[in-house]
N, C-alpha and C positions, 0 to 999 in steps of 0.2 A: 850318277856318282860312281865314281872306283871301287872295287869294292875293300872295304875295311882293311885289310890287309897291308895294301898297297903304302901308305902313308901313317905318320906320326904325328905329323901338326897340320893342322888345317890353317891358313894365313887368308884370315882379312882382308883387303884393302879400303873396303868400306861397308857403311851399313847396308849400303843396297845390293853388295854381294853378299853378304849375312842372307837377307831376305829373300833373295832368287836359289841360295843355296842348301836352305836350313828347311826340309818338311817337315810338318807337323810332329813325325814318329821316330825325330833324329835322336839320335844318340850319339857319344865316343864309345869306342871299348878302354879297358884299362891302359893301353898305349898309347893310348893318344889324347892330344891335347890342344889346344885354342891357342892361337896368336891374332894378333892384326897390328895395323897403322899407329891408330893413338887412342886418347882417350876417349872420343867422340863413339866408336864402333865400340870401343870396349864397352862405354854405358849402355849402348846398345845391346850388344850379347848378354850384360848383366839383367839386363830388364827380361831377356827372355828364359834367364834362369842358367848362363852360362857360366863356368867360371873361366878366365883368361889369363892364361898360363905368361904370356907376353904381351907388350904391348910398349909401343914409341910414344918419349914424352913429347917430341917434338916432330908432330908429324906431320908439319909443315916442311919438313926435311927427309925427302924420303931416300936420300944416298948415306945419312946419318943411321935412318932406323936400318935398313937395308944390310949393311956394315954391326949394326948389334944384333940385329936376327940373324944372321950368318952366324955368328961367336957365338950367341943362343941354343941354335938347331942344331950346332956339332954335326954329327954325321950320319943325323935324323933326316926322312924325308917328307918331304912338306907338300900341301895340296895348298894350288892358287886358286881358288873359283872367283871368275872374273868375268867383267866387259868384253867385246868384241873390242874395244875402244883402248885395254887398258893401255899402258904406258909401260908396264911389268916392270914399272921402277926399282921392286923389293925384290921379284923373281929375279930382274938378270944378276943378280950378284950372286945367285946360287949355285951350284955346279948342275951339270944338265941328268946325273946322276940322282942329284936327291930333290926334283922338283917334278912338279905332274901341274899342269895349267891345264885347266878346266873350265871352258867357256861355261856361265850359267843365265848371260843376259845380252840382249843388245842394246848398243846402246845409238838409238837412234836420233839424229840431227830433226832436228824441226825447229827451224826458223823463224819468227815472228818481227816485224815490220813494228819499232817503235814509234809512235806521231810524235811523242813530247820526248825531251832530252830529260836527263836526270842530273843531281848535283852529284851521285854518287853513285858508282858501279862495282857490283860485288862479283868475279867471276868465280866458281867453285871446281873448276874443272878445265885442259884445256880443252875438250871437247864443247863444253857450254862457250868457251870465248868464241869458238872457232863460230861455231852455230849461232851466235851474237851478231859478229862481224860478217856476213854473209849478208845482211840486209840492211846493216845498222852500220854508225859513224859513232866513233867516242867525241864528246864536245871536247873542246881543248880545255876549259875550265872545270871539269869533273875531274873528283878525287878518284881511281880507280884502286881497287880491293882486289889480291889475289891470293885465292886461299891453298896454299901452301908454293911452293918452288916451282914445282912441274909446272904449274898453271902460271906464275911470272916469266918461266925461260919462253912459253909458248907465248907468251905475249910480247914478249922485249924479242926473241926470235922476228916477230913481226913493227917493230919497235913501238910499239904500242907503250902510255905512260905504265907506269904501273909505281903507286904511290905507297903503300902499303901492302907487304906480303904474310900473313898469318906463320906464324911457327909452333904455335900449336895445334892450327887449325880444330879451333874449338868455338863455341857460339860465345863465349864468355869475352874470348880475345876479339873475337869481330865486334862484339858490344862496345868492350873498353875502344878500339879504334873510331866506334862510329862515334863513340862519347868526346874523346880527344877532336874529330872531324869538326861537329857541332859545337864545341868551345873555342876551335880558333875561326869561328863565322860570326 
């Protein structure tokens, strides 16, 4: 990690950078402060006793949050701890002055070979798509699920359907979708 000094807010992108990035014996000092994505990582840092200075209501849109973290961070500098994989969808919008990207994790492709097809396909990542379709076929009759923007463009990119996109990318919103799925069946 940089040391303290270096940075003001530390930026999220998800819970699993939280967890590759946070040891045991972490601390802020008084200047600094917590952001991320949305709501999902925020319940996340609260559970570990964080409090979260920012956070995207809709972060299924990460050119939206992206765009308010800028306005946010003013002309603070911000630490990204991140995937080998990310997309640095919130970093690129920041000036190359007040950002420090910090790998904390990889994120590795491993593939698996589906037998049975599904009615339903949930991708959360385009990484996870990408590593799907490497072995695997979407049925033409499957609803397919993509949980926020990034993970739709990467998909319709390869024009893959993509039936529903999460915008707050939260478990509650992929609930209500799978609920609405299962009511018009």
């Amino acid at each position: 990690m940089p040391p303290a000094s270096n940075w003001e807010v530390v930026f999220f992108a998800s819970p699993r950078s939280v967890d590759f990035f946070i040891p045991e014996d972490f601390s802020l000092t008084a200047n600094q402060e917590i952001a991320c994505i949305g709501p999902e990582t925020k319940k996340h840092l609260e559970t570990l006793g964080y409090q979260v200075s920012f956070y995207g209501e809709q972060a299924g849109n990460p050119k939206e949050i992206a765009a308010q973290f800028k306005t946010w961070l003013g002309e603070r500098r911000a630490l990204f701890p991140q995937s080998t994989k990310s997309n640095k969808s919130i970093e690129s919008e920041i000036p190359g002055s007040q950002k420090i990207s910090l790998i904390v994790y990889e994120t590795i492709s491993d593939p698996v070979p589906f037998l049975n097809s599904f009615s339903v396909y949930v991708f959360t990542s385009p990484s996870n798509y990408k590593s799907f379709m490497t072995l695997n076929k979407l049925p033409e009759e499957a609803k397919v699920i993509a949980w926020g923007r990034s993970t739709a463009e990467t998909m319709m990119d390869d024009d893959a359907p993509v039936h529903f996109i999460l915008d707050t990318s939260t478990y509650s919103e992929l609930l209500e979708i799978l609920q609405k799925i299962l009511t018009e069946n």
